[in-house]
C-alpha positions as a Markdown table, in Angstrom:
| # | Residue | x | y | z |
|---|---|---|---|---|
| 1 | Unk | 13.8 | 15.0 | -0.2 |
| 2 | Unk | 14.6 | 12.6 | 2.6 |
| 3 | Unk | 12.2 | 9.6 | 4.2 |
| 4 | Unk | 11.3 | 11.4 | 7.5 |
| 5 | Unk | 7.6 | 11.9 | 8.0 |
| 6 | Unk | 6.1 | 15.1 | 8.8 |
| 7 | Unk | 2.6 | 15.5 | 10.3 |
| 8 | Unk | 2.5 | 19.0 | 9.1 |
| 9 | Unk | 3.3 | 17.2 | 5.6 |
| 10 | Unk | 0.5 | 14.9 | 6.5 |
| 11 | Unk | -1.8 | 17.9 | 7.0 |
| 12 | Unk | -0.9 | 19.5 | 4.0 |
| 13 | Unk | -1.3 | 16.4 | 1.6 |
| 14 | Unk | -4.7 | 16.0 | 3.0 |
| 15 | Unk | -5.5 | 19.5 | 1.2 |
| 16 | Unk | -4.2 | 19.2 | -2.1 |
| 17 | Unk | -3.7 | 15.7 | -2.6 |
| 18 | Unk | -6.0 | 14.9 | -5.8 |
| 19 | Unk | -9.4 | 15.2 | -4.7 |
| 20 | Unk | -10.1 | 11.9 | -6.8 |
| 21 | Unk | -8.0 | 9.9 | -4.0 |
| 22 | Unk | -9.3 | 11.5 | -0.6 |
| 23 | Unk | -12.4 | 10.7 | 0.9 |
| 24 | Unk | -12.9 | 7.6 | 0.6 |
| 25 | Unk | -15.6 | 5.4 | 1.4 |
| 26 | Unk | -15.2 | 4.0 | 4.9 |
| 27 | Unk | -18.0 | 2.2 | 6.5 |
| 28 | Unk | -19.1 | -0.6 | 9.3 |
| 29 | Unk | -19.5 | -3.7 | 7.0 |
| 30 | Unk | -22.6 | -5.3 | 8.8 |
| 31 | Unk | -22.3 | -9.1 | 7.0 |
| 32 | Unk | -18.5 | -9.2 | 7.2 |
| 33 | Unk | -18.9 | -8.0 | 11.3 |
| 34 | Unk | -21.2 | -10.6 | 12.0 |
| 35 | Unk | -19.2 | -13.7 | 10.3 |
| 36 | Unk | -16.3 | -12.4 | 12.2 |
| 37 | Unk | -17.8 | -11.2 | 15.9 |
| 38 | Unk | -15.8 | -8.0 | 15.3 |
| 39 | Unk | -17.0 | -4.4 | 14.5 |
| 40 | Unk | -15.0 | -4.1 | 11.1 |
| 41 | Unk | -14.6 | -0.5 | 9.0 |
| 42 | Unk | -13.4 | -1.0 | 5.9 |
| 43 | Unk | -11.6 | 2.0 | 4.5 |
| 44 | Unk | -12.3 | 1.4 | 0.3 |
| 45 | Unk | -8.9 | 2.2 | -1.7 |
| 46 | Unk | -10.3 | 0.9 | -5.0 |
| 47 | Unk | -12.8 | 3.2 | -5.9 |
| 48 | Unk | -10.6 | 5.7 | -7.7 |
| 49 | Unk | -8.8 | 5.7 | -11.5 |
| 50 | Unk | -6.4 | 3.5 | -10.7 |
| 51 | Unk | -8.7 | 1.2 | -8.2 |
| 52 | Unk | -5.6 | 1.7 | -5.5 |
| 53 | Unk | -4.3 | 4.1 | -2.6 |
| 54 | Unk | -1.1 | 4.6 | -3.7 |
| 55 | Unk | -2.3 | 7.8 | -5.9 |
| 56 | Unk | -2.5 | 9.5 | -2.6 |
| 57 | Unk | 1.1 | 9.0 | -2.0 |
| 58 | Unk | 2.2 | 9.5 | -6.0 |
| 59 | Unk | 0.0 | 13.1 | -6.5 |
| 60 | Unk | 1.5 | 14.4 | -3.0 |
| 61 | Unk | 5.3 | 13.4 | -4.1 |
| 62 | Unk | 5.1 | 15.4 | -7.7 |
| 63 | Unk | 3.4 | 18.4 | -5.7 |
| 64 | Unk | 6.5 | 18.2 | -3.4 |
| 65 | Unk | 8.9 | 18.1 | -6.4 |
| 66 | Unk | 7.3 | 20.8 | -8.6 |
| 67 | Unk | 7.5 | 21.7 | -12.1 |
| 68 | Unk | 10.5 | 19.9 | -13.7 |
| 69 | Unk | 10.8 | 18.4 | -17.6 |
| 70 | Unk | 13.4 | 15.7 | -16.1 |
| 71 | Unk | 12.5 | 12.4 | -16.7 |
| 72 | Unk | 11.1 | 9.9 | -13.5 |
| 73 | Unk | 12.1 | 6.7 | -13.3 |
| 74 | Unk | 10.7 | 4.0 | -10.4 |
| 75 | Unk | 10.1 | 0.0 | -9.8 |
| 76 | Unk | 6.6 | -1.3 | -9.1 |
| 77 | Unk | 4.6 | -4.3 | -9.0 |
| 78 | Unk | 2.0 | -2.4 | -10.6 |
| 79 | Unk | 0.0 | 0.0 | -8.3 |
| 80 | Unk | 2.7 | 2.2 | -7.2 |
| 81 | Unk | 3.5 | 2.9 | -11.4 |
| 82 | Unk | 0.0 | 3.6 | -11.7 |
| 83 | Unk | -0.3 | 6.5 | -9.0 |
| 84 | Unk | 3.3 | 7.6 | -10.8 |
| 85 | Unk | 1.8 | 7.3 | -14.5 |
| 86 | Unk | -1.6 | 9.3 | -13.5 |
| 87 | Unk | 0.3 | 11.6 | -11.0 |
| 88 | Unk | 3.2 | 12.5 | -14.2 |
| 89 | Unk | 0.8 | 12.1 | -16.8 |
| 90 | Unk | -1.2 | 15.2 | -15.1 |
| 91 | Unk | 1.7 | 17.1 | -14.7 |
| 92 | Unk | 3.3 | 16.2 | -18.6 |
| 93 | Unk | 6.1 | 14.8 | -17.3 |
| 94 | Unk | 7.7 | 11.1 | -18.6 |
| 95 | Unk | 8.0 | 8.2 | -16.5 |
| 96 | Unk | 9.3 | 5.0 | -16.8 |
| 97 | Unk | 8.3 | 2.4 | -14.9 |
| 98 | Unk | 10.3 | -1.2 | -14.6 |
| 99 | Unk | 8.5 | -4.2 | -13.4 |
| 100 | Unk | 9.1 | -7.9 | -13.1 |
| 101 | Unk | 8.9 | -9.9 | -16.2 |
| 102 | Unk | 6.0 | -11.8 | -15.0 |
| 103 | Unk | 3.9 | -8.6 | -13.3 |
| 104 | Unk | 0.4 | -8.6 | -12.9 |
| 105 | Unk | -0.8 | -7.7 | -17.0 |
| 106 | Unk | -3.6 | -6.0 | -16.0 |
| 107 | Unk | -1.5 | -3.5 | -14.2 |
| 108 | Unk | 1.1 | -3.3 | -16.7 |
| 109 | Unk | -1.3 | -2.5 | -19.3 |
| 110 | Unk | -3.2 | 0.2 | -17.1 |
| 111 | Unk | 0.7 | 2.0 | -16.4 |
| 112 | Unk | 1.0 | 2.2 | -20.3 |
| 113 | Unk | -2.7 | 3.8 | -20.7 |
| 114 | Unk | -1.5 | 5.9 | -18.6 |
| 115 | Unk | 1.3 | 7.4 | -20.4 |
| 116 | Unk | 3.8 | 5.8 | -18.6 |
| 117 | Unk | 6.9 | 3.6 | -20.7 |
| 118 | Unk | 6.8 | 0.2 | -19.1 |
| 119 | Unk | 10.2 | -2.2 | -19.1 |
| 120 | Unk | 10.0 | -5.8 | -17.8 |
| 121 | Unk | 13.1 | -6.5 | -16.7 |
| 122 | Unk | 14.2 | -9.3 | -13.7 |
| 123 | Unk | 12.6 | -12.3 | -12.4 |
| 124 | Unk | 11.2 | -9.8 | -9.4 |
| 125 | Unk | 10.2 | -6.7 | -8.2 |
| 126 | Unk | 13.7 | -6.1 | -6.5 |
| 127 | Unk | 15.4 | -7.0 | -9.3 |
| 128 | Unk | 13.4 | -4.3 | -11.5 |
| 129 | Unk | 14.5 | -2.1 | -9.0 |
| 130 | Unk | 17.8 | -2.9 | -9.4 |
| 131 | Unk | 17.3 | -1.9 | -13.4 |
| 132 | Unk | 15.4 | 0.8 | -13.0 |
| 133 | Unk | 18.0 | 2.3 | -10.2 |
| 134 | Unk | 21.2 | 1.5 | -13.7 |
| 135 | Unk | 18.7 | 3.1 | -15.7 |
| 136 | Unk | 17.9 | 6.2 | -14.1 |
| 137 | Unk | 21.7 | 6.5 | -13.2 |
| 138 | Unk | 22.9 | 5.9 | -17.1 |
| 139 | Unk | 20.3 | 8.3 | -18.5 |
| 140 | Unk | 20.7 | 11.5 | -15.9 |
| 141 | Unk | 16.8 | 11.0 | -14.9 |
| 142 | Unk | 15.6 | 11.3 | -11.2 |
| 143 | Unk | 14.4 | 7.9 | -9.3 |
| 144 | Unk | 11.3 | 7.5 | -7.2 |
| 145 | Unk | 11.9 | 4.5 | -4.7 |
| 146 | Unk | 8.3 | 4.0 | -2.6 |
| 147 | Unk | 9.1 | 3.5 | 0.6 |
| 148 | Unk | 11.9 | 5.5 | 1.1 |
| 149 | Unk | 10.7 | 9.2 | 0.1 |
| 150 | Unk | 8.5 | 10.7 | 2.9 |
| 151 | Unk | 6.3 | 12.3 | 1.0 |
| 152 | Unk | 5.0 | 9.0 | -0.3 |
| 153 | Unk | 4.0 | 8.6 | 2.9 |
| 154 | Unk | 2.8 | 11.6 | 4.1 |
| 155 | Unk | 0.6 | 11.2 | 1.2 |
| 156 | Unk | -1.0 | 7.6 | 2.4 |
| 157 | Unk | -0.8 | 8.8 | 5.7 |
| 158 | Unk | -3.7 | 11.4 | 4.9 |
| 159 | Unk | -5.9 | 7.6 | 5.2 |
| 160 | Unk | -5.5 | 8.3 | 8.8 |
| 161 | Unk | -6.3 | 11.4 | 9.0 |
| 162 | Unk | -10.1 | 10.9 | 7.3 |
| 163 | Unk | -10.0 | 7.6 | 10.0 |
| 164 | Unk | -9.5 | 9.4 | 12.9 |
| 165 | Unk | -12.5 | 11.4 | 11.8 |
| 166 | Unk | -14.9 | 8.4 | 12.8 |
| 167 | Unk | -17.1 | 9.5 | 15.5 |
| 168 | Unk | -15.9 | 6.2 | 17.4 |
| 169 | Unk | -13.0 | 5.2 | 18.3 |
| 170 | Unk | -11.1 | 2.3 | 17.1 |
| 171 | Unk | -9.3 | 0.0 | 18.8 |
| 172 | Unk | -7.1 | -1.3 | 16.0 |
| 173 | Unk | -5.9 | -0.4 | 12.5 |
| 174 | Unk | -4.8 | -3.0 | 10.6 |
| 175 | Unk | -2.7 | -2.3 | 7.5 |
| 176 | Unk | -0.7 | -4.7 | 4.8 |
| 177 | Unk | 2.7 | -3.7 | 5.0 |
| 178 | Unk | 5.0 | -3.8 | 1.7 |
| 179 | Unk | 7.5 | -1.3 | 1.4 |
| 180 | Unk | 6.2 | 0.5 | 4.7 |
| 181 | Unk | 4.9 | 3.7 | 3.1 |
| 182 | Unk | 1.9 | 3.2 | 3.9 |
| 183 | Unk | 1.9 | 1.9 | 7.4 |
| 184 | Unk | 4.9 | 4.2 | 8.3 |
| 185 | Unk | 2.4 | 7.2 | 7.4 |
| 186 | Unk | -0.6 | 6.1 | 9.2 |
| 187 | Unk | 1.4 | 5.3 | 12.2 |
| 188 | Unk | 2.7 | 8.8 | 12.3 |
| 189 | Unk | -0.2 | 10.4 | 12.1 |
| 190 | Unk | -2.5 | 7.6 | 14.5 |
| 191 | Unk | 0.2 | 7.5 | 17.0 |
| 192 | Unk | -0.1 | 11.5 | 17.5 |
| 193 | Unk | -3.9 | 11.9 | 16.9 |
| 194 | Unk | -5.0 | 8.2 | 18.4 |
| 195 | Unk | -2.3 | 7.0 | 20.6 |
| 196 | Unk | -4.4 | 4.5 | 22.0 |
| 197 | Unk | -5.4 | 2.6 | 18.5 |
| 198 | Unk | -3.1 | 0.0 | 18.4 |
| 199 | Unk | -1.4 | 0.0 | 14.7 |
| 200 | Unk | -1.1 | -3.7 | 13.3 |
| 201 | Unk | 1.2 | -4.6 | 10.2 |
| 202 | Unk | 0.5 | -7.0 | 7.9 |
| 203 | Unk | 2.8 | -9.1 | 5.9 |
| 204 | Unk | 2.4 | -12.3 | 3.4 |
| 205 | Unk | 3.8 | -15.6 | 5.5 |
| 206 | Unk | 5.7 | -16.1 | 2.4 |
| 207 | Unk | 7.4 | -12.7 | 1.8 |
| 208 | Unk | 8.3 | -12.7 | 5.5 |
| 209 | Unk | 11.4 | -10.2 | 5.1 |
| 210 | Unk | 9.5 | -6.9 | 7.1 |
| 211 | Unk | 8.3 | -8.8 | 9.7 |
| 212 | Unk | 11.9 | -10.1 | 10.2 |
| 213 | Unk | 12.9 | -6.9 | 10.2 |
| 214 | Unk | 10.9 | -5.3 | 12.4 |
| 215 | Unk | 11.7 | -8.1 | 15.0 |
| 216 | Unk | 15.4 | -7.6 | 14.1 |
| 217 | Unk | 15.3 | -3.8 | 13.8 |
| 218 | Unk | 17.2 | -3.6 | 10.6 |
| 219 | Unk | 16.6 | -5.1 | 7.4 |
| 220 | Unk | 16.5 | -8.7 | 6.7 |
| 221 | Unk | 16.2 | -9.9 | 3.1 |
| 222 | Unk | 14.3 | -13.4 | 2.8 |
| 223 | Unk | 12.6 | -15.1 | 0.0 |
| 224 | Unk | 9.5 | -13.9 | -1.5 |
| 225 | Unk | 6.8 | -16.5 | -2.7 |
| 226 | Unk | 3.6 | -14.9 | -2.5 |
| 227 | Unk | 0.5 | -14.4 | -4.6 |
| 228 | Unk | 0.6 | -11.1 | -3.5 |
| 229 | Unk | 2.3 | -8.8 | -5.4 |
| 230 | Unk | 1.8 | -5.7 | -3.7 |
| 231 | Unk | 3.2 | -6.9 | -0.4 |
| 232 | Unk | 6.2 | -9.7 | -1.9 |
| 233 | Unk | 9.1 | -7.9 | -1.0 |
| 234 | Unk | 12.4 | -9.6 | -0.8 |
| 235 | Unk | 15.0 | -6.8 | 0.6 |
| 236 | Unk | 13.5 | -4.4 | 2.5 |
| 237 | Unk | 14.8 | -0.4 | 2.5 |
| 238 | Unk | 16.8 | 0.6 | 5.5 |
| 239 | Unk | 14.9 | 4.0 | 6.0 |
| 240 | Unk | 11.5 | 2.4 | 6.4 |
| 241 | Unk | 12.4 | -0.2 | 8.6 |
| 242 | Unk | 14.1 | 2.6 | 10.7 |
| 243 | Unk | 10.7 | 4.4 | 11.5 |
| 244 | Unk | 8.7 | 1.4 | 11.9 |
| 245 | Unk | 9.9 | 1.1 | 15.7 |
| 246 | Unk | 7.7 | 4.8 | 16.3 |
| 247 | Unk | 4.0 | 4.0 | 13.9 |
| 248 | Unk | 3.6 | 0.0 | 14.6 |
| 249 | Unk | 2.8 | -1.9 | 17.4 |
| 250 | Unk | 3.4 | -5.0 | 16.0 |
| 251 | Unk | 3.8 | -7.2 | 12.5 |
| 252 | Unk | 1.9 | -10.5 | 12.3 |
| 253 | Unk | 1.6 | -12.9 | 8.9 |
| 254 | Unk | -1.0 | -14.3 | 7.4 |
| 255 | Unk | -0.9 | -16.9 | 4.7 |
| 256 | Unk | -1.6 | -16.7 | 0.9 |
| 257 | Unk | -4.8 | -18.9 | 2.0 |
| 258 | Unk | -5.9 | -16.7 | 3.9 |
| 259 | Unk | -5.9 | -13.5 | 1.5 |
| 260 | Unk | -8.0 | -15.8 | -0.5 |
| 261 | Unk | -10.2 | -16.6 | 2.0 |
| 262 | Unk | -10.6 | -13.0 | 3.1 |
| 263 | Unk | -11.0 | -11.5 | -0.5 |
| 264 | Unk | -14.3 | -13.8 | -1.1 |
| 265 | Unk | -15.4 | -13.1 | 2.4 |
| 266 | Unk | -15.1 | -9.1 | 0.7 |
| 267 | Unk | -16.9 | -10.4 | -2.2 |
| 268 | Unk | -19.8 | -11.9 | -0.6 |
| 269 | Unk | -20.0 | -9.8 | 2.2 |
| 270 | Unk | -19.2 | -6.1 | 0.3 |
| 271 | Unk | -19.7 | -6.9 | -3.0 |
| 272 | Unk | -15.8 | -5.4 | -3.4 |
| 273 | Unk | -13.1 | -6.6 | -5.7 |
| 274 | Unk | -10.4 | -6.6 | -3.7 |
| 275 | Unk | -6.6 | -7.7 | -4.3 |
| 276 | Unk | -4.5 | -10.4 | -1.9 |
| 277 | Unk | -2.3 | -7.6 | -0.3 |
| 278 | Unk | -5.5 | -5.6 | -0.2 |
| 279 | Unk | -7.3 | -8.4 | 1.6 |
| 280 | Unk | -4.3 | -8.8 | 3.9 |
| 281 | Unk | -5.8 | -6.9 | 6.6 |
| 282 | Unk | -9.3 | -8.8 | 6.8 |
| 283 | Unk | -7.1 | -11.7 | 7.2 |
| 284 | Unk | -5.7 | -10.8 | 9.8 |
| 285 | Unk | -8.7 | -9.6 | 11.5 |
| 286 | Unk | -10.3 | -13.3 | 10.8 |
| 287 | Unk | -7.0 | -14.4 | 12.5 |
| 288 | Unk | -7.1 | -12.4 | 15.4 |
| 289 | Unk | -11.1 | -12.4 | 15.7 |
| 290 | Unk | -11.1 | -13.8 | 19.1 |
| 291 | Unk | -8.9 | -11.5 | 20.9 |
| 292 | Unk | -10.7 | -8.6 | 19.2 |
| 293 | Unk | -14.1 | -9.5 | 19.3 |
| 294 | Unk | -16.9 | -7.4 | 20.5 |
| 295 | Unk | -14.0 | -4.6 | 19.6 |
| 296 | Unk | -13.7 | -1.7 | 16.8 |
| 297 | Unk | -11.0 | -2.3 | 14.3 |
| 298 | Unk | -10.2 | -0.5 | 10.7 |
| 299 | Unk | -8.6 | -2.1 | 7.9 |
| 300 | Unk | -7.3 | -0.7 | 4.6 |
| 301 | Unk | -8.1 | -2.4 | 1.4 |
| 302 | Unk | -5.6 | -1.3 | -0.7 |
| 303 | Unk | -5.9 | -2.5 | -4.1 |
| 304 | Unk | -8.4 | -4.1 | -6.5 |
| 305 | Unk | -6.5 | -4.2 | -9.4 |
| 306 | Unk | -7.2 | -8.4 | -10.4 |
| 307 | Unk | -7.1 | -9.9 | -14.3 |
| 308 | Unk | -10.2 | -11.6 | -15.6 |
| 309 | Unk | -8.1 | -14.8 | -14.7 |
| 310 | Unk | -7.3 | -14.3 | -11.1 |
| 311 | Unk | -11.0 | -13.2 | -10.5 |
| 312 | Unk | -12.2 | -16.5 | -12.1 |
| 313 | Unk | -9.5 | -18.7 | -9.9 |
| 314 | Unk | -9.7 | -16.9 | -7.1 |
| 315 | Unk | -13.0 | -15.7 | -6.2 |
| 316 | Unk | -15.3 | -18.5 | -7.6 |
């Protein structure tokens, strides 16, 4: 299995992807609209067992790969082992999951309720990938790496598809870009069925390295200092940055202030729980709210998955 994106894969995941993951709710928030003097859809990624859309991407993958008793091995800040654990755990097979020592504990305890064996090893999520790449290698197991398989992204990609379903069009998608699974399969499939909805990524100002890279076009590793953990990537994977060029207009930053800004603006305005890298796209959009306003943009909130603690510090 290689990282090209099919849009007859795309059309296939949005069949038999977990029905627990598709459908969505996607909807015109009305308060959020006004504050920002842009029509804003928010497409809802939390309301599922794992309160993220990366099950979408997970479920599809182990349909892809079939039956097997070999073990699974991946790295993940937390969401991404989630949609592996509830993904394997459905189809009894094992998984281990690496993740930084000082991961998010809420996510790490959800990956073990899940079934899946958790190591925290490194000071970040590229160094648990490292580990869990020596451990898969030194125990004959298979490694998942998201953002490089396409069938992790033909299975976020099916987001799109339910998108391009609205009965008016949209004039931007904007969409938090970590690894690039999930922007490089809703570009695929927007750039075939919506060509002229421009396809906006979003990364943390402080875990700059995908934006670097997609003005360099090919990787550029830079630090990674941001609160959010679902889009903090320091070394970015070759493949994805290779098909960014052909799903995304263009990658713009916003701060860790302004995630936090944006996820109480979601809180008062939605009543939603949402994550920094989930919020990352309403930050944007509150950026960019006088270019686009009186227009029709979409943003994907990708993950609500926040401790008692960061709820407390963060939202109040």
């Amino acid at each position: 299995m290689d990282a090209s994106i099919s849009l007859d894969d795309i059309r296939e995941a949005a069949k038999v992807v977990d029905p627990v993951f598709l459908h969505s709710p996607e909807f015109v928030c009305e308060p959020l609209s006004a504050h920002l003097r842009v029509t804003t859809v928010l497409k809802v990624e939390t309301v599922n067992p794992i309160r993220t859309f990366k099950g979408r991407g997970t479920d599809y993958l182990l349909h892809r790969l079939g039956d097997g008793a070999q073990g699974l091995v991946c790295a993940s800040a937390g969401n991404f082992g989630q949609g592996m654990a509830y993904a394997c755990r459905k189809r009894g097979r094992p998984l281990t999951v690496f993740a930084a020592r000082a991961a998010n504990p809420l996510k790490i305890e959800r990956m073990r309720a899940l079934g899946a064996k958790v190591e925290l090893q490194g000071d970040d999520f590229d160094e648990a990938k490292d580990a869990a790449k020596l451990h898969a290698q030194q125990n004959g197991e298979v490694y998942v790496e998201d953002g490089l398989l396409g069938a992790i992204a033909e299975g976020a990609g099916t987001i799109a598809v339910e998108l391009t379903h609205e009965t008016e069009p949209i004039d931007a998608v904007f969409v938090p870009l970590g690894n690039g699974s999930l922007v490089n399969g809703m570009g695929t499939w927007l750039k075939h069925s919506a060509p002229s909805t421009q396809v906006i990524a979003v990364c943390a100002k402080t875990a700059p390295s995908m934006a670097l890279s997609w003005k360099a076009g090919k990787p550029v590793a830079a630090p990674s200092t941001t609160i959010a953990d679902g889009i903090a990537v320091r070394v970015p994977i070759a493949e994805a940055v290779g098909i960014m060029p052909g799903t995304i207009d263009e990658v713009m930053l916003v701060s860790d202030d302004e995630m936090l800004a944006a996820m109480r603006a979601l809180f008062a305005d939605a009543g939603l729980v949402v994550e920094p890298a989930g919020a990352a796209g309403v930050a944007a959009i509150a950026q960019r709210a006088h270019e686009f306003e009186n227009k029709r943009v979409a943003t994907v909130l990708t993950g609500g998955n926040l401790t008692e603690d960061q709820i407390r510090s963060w939202l109040y």
